[in-house]
N, CA and C atoms as a LAMMPS dump frame, in Angstrom:
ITEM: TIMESTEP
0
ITEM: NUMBER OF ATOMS
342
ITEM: BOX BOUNDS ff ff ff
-5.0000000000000000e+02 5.0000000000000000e+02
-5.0000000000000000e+02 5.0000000000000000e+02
-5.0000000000000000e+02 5.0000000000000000e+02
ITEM: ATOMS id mol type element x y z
1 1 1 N -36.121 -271.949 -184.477
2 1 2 C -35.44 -272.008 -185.745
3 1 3 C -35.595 -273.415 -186.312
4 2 1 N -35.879 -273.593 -187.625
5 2 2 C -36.069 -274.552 -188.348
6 2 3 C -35.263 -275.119 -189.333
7 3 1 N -34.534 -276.155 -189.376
8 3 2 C -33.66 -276.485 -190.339
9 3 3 C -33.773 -277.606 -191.122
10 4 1 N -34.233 -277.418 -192.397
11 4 2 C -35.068 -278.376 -193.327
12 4 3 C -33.982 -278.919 -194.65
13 5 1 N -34.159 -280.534 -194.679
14 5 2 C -33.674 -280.511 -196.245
15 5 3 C -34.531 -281.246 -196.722
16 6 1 N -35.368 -281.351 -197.933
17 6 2 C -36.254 -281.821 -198.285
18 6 3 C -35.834 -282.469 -200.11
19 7 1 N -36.386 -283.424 -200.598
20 7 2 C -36.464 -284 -201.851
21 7 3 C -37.225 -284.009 -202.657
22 8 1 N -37.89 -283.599 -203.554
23 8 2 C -38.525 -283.283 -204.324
24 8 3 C -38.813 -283.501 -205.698
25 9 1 N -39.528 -284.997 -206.645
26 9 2 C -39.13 -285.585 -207.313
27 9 3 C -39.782 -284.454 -208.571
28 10 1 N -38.811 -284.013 -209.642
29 10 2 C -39.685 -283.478 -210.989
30 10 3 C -40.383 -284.615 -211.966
31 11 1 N -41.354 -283.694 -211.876
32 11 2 C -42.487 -284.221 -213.052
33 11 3 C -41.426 -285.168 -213.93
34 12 1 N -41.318 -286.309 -215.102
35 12 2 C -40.886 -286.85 -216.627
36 12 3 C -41.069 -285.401 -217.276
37 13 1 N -40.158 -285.489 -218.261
38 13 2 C -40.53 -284.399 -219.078
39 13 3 C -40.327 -282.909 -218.713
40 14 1 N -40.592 -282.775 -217.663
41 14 2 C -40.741 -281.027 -217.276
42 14 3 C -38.871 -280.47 -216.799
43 15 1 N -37.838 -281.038 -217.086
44 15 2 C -36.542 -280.706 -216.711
45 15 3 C -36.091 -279.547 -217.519
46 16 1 N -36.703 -279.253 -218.606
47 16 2 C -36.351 -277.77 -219.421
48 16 3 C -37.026 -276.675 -218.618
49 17 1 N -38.445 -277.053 -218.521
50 17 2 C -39.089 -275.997 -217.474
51 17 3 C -38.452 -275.781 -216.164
52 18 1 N -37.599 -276.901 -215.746
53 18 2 C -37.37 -276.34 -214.45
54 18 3 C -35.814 -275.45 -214.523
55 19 1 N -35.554 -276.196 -215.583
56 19 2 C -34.23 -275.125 -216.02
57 19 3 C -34.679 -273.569 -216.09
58 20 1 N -35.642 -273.339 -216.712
59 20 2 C -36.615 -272.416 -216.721
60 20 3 C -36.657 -271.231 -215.677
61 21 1 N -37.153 -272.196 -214.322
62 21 2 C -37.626 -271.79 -213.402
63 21 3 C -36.597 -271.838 -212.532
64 22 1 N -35.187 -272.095 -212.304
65 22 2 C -34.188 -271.849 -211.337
66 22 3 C -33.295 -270.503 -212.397
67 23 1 N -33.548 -270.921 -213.28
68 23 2 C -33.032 -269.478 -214.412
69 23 3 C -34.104 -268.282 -213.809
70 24 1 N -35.006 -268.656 -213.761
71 24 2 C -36.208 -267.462 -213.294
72 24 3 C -35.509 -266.596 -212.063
73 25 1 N -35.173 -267.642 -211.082
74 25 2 C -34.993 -267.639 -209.817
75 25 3 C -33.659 -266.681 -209.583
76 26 1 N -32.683 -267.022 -210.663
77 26 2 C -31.67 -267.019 -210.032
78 26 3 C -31.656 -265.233 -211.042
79 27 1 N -32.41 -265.25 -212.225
80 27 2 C -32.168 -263.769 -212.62
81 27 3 C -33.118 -262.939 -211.709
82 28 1 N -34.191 -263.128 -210.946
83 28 2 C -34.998 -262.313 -210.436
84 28 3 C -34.269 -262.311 -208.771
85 29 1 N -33.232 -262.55 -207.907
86 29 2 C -32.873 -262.716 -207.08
87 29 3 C -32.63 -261.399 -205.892
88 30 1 N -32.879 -260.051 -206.772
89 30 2 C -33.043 -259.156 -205.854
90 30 3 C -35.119 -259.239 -205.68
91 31 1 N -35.243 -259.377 -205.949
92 31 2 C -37.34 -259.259 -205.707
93 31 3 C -37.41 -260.52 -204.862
94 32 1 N -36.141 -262.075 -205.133
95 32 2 C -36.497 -263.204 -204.547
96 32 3 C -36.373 -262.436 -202.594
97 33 1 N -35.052 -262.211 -202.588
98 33 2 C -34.702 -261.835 -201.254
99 33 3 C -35.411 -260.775 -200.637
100 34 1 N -36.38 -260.248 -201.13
101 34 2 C -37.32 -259.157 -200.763
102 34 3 C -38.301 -259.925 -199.947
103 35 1 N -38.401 -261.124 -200.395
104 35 2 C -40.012 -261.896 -200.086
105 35 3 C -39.274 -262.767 -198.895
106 36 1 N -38.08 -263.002 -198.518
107 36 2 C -37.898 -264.128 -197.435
108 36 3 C -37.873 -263.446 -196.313
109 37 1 N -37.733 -261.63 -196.041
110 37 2 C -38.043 -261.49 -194.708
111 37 3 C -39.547 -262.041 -194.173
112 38 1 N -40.334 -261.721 -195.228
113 38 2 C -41.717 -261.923 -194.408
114 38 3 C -42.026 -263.689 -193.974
115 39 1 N -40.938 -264.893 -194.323
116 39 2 C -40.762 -265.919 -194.538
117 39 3 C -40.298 -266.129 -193.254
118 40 1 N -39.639 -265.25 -192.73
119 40 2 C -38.569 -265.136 -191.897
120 40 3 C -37.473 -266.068 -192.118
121 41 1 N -36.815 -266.518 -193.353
122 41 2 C -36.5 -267.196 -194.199
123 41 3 C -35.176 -266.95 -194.287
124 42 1 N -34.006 -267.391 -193.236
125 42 2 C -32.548 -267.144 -193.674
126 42 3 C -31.225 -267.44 -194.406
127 43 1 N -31.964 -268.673 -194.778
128 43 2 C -30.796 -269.473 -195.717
129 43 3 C -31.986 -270.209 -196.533
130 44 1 N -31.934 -270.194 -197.771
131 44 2 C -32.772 -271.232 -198.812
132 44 3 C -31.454 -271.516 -199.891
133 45 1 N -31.374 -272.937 -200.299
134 45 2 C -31.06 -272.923 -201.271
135 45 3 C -31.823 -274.048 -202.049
136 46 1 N -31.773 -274.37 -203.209
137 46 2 C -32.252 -275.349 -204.044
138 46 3 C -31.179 -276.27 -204.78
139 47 1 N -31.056 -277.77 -204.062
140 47 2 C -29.799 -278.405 -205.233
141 47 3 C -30.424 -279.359 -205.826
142 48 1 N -29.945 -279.999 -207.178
143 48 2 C -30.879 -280.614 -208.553
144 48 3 C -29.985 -281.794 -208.4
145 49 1 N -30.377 -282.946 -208.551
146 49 2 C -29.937 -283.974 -208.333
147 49 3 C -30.687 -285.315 -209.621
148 50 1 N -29.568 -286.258 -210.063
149 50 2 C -30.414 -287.151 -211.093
150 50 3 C -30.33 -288.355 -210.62
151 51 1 N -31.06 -288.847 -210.255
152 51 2 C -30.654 -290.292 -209.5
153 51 3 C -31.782 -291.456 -210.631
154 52 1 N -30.975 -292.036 -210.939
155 52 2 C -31.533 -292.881 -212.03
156 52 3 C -32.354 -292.625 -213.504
157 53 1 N -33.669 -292.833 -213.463
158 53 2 C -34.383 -292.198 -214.537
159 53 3 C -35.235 -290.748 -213.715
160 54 1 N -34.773 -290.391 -212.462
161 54 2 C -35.682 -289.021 -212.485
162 54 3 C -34.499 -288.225 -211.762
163 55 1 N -35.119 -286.892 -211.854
164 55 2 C -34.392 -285.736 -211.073
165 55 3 C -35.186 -285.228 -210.204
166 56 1 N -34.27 -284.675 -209.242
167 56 2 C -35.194 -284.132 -207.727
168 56 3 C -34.783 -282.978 -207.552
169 57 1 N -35.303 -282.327 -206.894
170 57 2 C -34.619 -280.89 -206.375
171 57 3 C -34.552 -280.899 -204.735
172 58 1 N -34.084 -280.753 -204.333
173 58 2 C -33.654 -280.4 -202.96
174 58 3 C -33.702 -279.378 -202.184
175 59 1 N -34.687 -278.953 -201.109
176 59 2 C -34.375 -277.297 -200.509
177 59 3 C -33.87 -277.694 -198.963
178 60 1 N -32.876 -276.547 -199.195
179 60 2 C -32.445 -276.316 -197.995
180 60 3 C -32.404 -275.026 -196.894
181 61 1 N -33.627 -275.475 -195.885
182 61 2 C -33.435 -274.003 -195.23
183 61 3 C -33.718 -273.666 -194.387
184 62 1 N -32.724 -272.846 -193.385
185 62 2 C -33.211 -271.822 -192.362
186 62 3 C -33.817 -270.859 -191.924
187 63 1 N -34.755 -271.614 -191.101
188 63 2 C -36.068 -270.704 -190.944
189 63 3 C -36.473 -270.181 -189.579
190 64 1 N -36.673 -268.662 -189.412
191 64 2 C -37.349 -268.546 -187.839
192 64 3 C -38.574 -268.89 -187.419
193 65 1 N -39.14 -268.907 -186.527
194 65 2 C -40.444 -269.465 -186.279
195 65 3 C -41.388 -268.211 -186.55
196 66 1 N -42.645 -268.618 -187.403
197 66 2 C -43.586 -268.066 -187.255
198 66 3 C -43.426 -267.075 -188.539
199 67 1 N -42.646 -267.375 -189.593
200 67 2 C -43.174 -267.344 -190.926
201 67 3 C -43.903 -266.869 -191.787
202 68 1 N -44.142 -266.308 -192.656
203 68 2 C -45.539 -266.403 -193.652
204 68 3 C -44.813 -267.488 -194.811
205 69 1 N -45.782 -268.223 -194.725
206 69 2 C -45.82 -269.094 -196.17
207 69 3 C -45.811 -269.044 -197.305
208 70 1 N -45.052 -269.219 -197.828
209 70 2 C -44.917 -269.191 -199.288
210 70 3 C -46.303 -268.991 -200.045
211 71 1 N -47.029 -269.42 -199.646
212 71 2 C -48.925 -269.521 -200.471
213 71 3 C -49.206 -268.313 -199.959
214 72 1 N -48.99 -268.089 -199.589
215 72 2 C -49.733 -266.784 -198.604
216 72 3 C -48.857 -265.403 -198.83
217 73 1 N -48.086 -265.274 -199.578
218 73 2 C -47.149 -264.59 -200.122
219 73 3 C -47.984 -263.224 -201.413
220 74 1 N -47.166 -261.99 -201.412
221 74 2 C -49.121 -261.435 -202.706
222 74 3 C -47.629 -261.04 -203.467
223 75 1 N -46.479 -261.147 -203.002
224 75 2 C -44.997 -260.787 -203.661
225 75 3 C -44.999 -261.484 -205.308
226 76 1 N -45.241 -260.74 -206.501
227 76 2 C -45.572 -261.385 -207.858
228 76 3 C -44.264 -262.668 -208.433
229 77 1 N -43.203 -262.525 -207.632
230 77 2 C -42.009 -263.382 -207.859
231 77 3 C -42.504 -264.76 -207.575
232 78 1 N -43.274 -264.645 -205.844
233 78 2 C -43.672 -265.728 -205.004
234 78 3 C -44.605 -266.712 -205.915
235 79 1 N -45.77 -265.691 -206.296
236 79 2 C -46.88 -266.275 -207.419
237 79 3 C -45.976 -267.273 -208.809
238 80 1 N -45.222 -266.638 -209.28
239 80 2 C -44.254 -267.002 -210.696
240 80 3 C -43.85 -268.346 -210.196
241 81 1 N -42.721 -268.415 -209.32
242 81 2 C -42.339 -269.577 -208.359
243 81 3 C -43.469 -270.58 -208.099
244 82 1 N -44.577 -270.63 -207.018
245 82 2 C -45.482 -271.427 -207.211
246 82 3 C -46.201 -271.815 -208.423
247 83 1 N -46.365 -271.055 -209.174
248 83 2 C -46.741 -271.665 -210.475
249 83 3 C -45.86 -272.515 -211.501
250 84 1 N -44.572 -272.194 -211.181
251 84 2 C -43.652 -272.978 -211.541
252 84 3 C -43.732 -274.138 -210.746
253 85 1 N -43.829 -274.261 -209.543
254 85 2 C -43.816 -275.358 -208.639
255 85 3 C -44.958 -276.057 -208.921
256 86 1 N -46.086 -276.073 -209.43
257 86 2 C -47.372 -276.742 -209.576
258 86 3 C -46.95 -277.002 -210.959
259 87 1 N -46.365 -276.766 -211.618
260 87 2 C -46.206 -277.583 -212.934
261 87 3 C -44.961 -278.291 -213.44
262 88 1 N -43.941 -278.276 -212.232
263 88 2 C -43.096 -279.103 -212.276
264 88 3 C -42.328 -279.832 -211.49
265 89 1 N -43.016 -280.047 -210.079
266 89 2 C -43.075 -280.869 -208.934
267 89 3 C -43.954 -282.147 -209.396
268 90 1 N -43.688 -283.354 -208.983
269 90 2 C -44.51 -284.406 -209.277
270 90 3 C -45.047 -284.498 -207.726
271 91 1 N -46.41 -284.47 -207.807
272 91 2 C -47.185 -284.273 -206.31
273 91 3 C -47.521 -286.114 -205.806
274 92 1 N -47.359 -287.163 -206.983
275 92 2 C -47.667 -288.301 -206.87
276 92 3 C -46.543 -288.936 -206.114
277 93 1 N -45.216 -288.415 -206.258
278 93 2 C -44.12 -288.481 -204.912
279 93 3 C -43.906 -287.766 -203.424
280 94 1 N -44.394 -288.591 -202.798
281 94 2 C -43.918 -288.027 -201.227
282 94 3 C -42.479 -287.581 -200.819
283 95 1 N -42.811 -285.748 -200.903
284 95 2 C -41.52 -285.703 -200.409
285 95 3 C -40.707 -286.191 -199.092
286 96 1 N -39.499 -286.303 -199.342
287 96 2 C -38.303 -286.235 -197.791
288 96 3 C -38.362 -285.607 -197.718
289 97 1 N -38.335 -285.997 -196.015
290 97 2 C -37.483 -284.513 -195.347
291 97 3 C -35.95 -285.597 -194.943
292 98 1 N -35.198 -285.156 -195.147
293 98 2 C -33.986 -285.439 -194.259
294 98 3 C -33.897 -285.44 -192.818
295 99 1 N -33.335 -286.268 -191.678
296 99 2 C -33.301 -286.105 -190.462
297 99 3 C -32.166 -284.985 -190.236
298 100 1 N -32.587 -283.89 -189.688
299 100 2 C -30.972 -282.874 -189.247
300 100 3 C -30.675 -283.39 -188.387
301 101 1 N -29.875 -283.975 -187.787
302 101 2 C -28.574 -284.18 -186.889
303 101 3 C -28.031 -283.255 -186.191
304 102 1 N -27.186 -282.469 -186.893
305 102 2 C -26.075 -281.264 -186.294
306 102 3 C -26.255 -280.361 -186.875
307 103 1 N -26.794 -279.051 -186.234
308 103 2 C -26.671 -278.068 -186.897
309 103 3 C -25.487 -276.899 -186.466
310 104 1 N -24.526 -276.569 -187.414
311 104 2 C -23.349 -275.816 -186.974
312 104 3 C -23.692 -274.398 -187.203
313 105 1 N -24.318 -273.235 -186.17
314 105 2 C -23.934 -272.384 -186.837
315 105 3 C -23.564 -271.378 -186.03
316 106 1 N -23.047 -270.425 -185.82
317 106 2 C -21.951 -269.343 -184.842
318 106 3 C -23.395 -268.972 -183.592
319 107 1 N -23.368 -268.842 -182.707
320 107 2 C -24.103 -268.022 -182.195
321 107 3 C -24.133 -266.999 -182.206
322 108 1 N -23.196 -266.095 -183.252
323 108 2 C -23.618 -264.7 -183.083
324 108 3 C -24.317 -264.743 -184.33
325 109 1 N -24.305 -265.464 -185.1
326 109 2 C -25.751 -265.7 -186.224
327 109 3 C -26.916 -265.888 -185.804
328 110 1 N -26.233 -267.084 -184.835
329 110 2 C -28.17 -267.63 -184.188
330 110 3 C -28.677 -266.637 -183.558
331 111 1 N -27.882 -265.49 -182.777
332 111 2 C -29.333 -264.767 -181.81
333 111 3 C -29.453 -263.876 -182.812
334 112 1 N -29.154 -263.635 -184.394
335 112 2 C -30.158 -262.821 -185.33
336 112 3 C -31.27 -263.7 -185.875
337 113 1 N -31.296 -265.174 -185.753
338 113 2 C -32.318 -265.571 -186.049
339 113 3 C -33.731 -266.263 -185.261
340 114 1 N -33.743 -265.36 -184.268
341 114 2 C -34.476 -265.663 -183.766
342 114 3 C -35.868 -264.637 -183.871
């Protein structure tokens, strides 16, 4: 199991599009949750953050091992999403990852995510 938080700086300019594209996200959310079994994908979320002159997005998520990747996805939501992500991710910033520390979660959760 994998537990990720990552930073993610947006493009100048592209913050309407990404309004856009978490609006996308959040009205298409029964087709989204269709595509994270094959992810094996149990908790995602996305938080938007403005720290000075830019904004970042943030994912957060629990993952089982052995996955299919988001790229590798033929789910037409997945495609929409990455194309959103290639035009409003700034790729010239290296994302974070956050160090996890502690992860709290019941064990009668954890042995479903395995």
């Amino acid at each position: 199991m994998e537990v990720e938080l990552t930073r993610f700086r947006i493009k100048s300019g592209k913050e309407k599009k990404v309004d856009e594209w978490l609006h996308f996200l959040n009205e298409n959310m029964a087709e989204v949750l269709l595509t994270l079994a094959d992810e094996k994908m149990y908790v995602e979320t996305i938080f938007r953050e403005q720290l000075g002159k830019h904004q970042y997005l943030y994912w957060y998520s629990v993952q089982g091992a052995n996955g299919q990747a988001v790229e590798e996805s033929k789910h037409w939501v997945d495609q929409k999403h990455l194309e959103y992500w290639q035009e409003c991710i700034d790729t010239d910033y290296v994302p974070v990852d956050l160090q996890t520390e502690v992860v709290m979660i019941q064990e009668t959760f954890r042995q479903q995510m395995k």
